[in-house]
N, C-alpha and C positions, 0 to 999 in steps of 0.2 A: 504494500500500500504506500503511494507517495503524497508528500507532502504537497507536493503545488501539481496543480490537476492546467493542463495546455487548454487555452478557448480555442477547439476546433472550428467556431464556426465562420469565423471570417472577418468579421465585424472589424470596419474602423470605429478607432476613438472617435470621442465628440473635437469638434475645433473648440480649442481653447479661444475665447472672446475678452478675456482679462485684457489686452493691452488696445482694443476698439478703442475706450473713449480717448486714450492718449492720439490717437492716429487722427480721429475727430476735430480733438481740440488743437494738433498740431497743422490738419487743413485750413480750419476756421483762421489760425491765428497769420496764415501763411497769406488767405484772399483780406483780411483784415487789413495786412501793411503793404498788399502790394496794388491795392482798388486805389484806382485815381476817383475822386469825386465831382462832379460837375460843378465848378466855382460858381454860376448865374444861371436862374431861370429865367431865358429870355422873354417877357411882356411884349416886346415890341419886334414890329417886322423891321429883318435887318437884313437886307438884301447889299452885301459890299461891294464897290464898283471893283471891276475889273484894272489890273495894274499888268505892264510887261517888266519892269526893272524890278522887283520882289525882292527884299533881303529877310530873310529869318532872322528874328532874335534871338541871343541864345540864353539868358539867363531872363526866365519868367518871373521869377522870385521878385522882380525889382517892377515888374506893371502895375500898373492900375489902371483897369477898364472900364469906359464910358462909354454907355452904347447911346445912339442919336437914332431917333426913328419913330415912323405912327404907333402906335397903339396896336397890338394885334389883336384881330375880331373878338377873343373872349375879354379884352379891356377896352374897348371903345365907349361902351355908354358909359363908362367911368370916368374914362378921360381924356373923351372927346376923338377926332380923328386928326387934329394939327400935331405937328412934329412935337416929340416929350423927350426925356431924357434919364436913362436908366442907370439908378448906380447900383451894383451890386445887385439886388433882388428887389428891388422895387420903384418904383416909377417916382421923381425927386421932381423939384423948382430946380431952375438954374441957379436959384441965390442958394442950394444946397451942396452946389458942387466944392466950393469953400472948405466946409466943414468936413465935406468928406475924405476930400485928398489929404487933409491935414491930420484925419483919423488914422487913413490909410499910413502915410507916413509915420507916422507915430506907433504905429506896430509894427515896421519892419525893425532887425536888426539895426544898430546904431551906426554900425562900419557902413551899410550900404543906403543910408539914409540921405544922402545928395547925391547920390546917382538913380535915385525914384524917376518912373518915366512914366508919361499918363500915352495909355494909348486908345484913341479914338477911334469908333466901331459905327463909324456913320454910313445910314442906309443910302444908293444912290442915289434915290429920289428924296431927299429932304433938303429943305429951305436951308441957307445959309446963315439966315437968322440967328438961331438957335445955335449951329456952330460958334457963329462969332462971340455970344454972348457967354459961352462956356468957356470959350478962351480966353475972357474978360477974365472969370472967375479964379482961371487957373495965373492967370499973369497973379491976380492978389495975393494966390496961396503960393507966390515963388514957385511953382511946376511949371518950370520952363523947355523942358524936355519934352516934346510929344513927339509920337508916332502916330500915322494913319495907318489902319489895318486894311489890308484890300487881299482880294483872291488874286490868282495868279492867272494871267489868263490877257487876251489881244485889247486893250482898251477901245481898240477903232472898230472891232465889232460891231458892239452895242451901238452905235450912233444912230440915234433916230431922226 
């Protein structure tokens, strides 16, 4: 008579699940630090004109974006259909641009804090108006640095 009797019948073990939730918590934490998040929920249509000379920026960390444009359909009865001006996540007065870029700057790091560059995200078809009047704004808050953002693409296409 023996002591330890052989399982003839075939059977695998169960899978061990002991180290699941580490594998879990080690994906989560992996789409956690590497998801870029959408900086602005655009409000307004922002149709950019077309540019052929294009230079890419390379350090983002240093923009600040103002977008210049109508209302798009789901904000119009709100805020009418003339040109508005978007800072961040919500539809501002131009006499808020002031306060803003001065907020903006004041959160960046200190070393990169006079190389801040406002870059403007104006639709083609918008008044000049409103332009002008934000680069009033920005002359007050010292943002003298701007860029226009435009797609890349024939400017002499489009001519209507």
């Amino acid at each position: 008579m023996s002591k330890f009797k052989k399982n003839k019948s075939g059977d695998l073990p169960a899978i061990s699940t002991a180290s699941l939730p580490d594998i879990v918590f080690m994906l989560l934490f992996f789409f956690m630090v590497a998801t870029v998040m959408r900086d602005d929920e655009m409000k307004i249509d922002n149709n950019l004109p077309s540019a052929n000379q294009v230079e890419k920026l390379e350090d983002k960390n240093k923009l600040v974006n103002i977008y210049i444009g109508k209302p798009s359909a789901a904000y119009q009865q709100q805020f009418g259909s003339s040109d508005v001006v978007q800072l961040g996540d919500k539809i501002a007065s131009v006499k808020e641009v002031f306060n803003y870029v001065n907020t903006k700057r004041s959160d960046m790091p200190e070393d990169i804090q006079n190389e801040m560059m406002v870059s403007l995200k104006v639709d083609e078809d918008s008044k000049v108006g409103v332009l002008t009047d934000v680069k009033q704004e920005l002359r007050k808050a010292n943002a003298l640095k701007i860029s226009y953002t435009t797609k890349q693409g024939d400017p002499m296409r489009n001519v209507r």
